[in-house]
N, C-alpha and C positions, 0 to 999 in steps of 0.2 A: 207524169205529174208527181207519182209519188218519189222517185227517183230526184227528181228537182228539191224538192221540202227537203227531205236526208241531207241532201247536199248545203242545201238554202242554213239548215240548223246547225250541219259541222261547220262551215263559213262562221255563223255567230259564235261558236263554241269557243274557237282559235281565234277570232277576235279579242274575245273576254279575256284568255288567258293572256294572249301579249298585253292588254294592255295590266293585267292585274303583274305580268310579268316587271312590265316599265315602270309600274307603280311602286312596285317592293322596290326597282333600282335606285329610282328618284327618293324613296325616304329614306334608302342605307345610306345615300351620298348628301341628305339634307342636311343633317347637323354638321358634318365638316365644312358644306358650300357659307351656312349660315353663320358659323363661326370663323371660320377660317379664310376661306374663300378659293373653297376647290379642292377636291382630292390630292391627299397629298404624294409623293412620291416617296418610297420607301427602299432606300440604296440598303442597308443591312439590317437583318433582324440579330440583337446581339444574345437574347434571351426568351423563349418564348414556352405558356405554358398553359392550355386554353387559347381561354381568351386576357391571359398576362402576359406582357411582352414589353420590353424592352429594346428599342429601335431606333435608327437613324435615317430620319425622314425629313426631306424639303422644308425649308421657313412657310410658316404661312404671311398672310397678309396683316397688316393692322392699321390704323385707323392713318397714319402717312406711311410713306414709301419704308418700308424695313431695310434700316443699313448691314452690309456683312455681319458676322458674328467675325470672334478672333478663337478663330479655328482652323486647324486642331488648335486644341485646349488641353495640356498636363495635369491635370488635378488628380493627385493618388484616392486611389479607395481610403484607406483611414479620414485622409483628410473629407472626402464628401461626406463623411460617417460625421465628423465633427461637426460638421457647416448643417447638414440637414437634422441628424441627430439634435442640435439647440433649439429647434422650431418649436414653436408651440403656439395652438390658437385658442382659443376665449370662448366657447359658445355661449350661445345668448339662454339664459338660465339658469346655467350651471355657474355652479360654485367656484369650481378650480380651472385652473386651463391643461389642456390634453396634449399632449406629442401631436405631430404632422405623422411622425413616422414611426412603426415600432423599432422593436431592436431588429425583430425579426427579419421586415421588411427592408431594413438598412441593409441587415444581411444578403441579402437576393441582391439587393438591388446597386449598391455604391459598386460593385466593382465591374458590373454591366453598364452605370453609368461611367466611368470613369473609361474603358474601353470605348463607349462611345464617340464621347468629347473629343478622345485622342484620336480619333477617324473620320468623324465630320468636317466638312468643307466648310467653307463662308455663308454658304448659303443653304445650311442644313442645322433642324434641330435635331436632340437626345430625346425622345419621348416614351412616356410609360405607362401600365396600368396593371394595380395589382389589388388582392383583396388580402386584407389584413384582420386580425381581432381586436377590435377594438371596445372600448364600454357602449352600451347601445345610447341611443340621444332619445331615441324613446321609450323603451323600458329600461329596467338596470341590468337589465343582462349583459353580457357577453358577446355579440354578433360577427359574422365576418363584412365585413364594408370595404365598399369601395375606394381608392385613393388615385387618382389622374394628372398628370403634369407632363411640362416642357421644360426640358433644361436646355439652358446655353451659354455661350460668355460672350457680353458684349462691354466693351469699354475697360476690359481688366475685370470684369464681374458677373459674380456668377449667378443668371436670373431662374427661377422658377417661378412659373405661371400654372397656379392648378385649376387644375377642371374640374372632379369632383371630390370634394372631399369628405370621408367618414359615409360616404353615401349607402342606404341599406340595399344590399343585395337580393337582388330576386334569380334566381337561377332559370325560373320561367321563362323570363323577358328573351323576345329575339333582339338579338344585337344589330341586327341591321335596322332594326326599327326604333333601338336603343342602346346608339351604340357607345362603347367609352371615349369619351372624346377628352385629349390631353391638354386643353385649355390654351386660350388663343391672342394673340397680340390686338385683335381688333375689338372684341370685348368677353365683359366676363359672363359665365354660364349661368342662364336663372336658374333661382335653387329650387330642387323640387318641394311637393307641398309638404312631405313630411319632415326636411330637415331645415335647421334650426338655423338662421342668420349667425357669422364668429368675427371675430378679429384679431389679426393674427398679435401676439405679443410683443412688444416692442423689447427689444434686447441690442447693445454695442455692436456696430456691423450690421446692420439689416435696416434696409429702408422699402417704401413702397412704394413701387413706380405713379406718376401722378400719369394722367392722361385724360386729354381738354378737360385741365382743370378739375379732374376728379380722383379720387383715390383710390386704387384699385387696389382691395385688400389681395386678392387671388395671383398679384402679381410680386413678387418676394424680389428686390436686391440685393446680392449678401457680397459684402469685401474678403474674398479667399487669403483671408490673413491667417497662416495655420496656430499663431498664438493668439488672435482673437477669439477664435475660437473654440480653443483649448479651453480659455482662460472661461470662454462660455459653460461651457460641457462641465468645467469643474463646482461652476455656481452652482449651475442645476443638479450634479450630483449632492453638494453640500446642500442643498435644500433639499431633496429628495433623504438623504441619511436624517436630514432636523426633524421631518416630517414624519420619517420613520420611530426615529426615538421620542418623541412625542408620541404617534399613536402607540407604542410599549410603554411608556411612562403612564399613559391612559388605561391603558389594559391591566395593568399591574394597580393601578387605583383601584381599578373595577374590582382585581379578582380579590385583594386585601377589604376593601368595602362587602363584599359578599361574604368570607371568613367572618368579617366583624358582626356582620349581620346575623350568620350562624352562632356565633357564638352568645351573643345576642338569645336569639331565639332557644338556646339551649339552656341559659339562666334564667329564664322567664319560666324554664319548664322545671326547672329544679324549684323554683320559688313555690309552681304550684303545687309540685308535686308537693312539698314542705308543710303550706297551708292545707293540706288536705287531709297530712296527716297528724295536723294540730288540731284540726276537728273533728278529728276521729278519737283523738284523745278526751277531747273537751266532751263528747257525746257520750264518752265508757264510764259507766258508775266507777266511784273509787272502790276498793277494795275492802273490807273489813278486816282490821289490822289482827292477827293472832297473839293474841295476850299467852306469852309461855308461864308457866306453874312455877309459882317458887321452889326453890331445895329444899324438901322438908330433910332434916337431921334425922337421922336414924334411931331408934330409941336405944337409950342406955344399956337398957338389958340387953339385947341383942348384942351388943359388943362386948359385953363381958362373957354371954355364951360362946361369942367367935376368939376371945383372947382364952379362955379357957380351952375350948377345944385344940387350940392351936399349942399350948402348953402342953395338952398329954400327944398328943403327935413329937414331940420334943422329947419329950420322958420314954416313951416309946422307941427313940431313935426310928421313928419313920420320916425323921426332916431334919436337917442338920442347922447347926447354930446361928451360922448366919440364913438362912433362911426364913429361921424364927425371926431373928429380929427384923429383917426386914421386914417381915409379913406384919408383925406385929407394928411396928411405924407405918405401914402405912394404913392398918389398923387406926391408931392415933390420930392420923392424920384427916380421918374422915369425919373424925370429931367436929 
């Protein structure tokens, strides 16, 4: 009997675990079934690092039958640098509108896309997912986030459809339970609760796929005109330098506005210093002026004892002649 129960509870034991086993499979493979409609097939990984990767994996489904892609697809690195480089979307809030992509990110990524394109079939996407730094959407910080898409060319065009964009990273999260999904032709991914509804910028060359009749901001058309979007790259650069020279023309207000302000507050102090020591003046008794003694004149006699004495010193030859007389004027002179 006892021997039965052991057996009876390892039976439950390995019950529990297949199914907690089957359970992890079914949610690693939900969000692809749900969005896309079935695991995809993955013929080459062109770049992989974690969990960022760069691959060329099967079409999925969308909402009618998905025609060929026209692939392979030629499109050089520089040029997907221009095309994706001009994106920019709108968050809801915010002020200015953000890149899709850093430079950074471009960097990694355009010329594993562009390797891709040129080795997928008709019936294969370019997809990818990488974390980038971008400004936070919920604090101002800094953050690394998430970015997810599917590239392809259909009709002469080159579509991206993304999946999550600027999404805050949790390095916690299991991936199979949350995993990156590169966004899908049959619809678009709901946003999680903490980010922020966008819309992507409208700019020459870029349209947004409609589908029954609704606008699907996550799905991007762009015409691989490499002078359209030259021509793009160069606006936003020249907006980007106006912007810049604006906030130094601001900052240079600011720090001239602060000199003046110092300077300011340095004549304010000399003023007081000034009045403090007008009062300090105003408070000192004046002085009692010293009245000097008039010359009293010498009496008479006396100068005739000093022009006499000065005579026998002469007669004496103890002073010579001009000596006398000078002595003697100025004698005179004190008259």
């Amino acid at each position: 009997m006892v021997r039965k129960g052991v057996l009876d509870k390892y039976a439950t034991l390995c019950g529990s675990l297949l199914v907690a086993t089957l359970l992890t499979l079914t949610l690693g493979g939900c969000g692809t079934t749900l969005l896309g409609g079935g695991t995809p097939e993955i013929s080459s990984v062109i770049w992989k690092h974690r969990d960022q990767y760069v691959q060329v994996e099967s079409q999925d489904r969308g909402v009618k039958p998905t025609p060929p892609n026209n692939h392979p697809a030629n499109i050089p690195a520089d040029q997907l640098t221009n095309i994706l480089g001009a994106l920019e979307v709108h968050f809801e809030d915010q002020e200015k509108p953000v890149p899709v992509f850093t430079f950074k990110e471009l960097e990694i990524l355009t010329p594993a896309i562009s390797q891709g394109l040129a080795q997928a079939t008709p019936r294969e996407d370019v997809t990818f997912a990488i974390l980038g730094i971008h400004r936070g959407l919920v604090s101002f910080t800094h953050d690394r986030s998430i970015l997810t898409g599917r590239l392809f060319v259909q009709d002469g065009k080159l579509n991206l459809i993304i999946g999550r964009l600027h999404e805050e990273y949790d390095e916690e999260k299991d991936r199979r339970v949350d995993p990156w999904l590169p966004g899908s032709r049959a619809k678009s991914r709901p946003l999680p609760v903490l980010s922020k509804p966008w819309q992507v910028v409208s700019i020459p060359g870029l349209e947004t796929m409609q589908v029954a009749g609704a606008d699907r901001q996550d799905w991007l058309v762009m015409t691989p005109d490499p002078q359209l979007w030259k021509a793009a790259i160069a606006r936003k650069t020249e907006a980007g330098e106006a912007a810049k020279a604006a906030l130094q023309e601001a900052s240079q207000v600011r720090q001239e506005s602060a000199q003046m302000s110092a300077e300011q507050e340095r004549l304010r102090a000399e003023m007081e210093a000034l009045k403090q020591e007008l009062h300090t003046i105003r408070q000192t008794p004046a002085a009692v002026p010293v009245v000097s003694q008039p010359h009293q004149a010498e009496p008479t006699d006396s100068i005739k004892n000093r022009l006499r004495q000065l005579q026998d010193l002469r007669n004496e030859n103890l002073i010579s002649e001009a000596e006398y007389q000078a002595k003697r004027q100025e004698i005179l002179d004190s008259l």
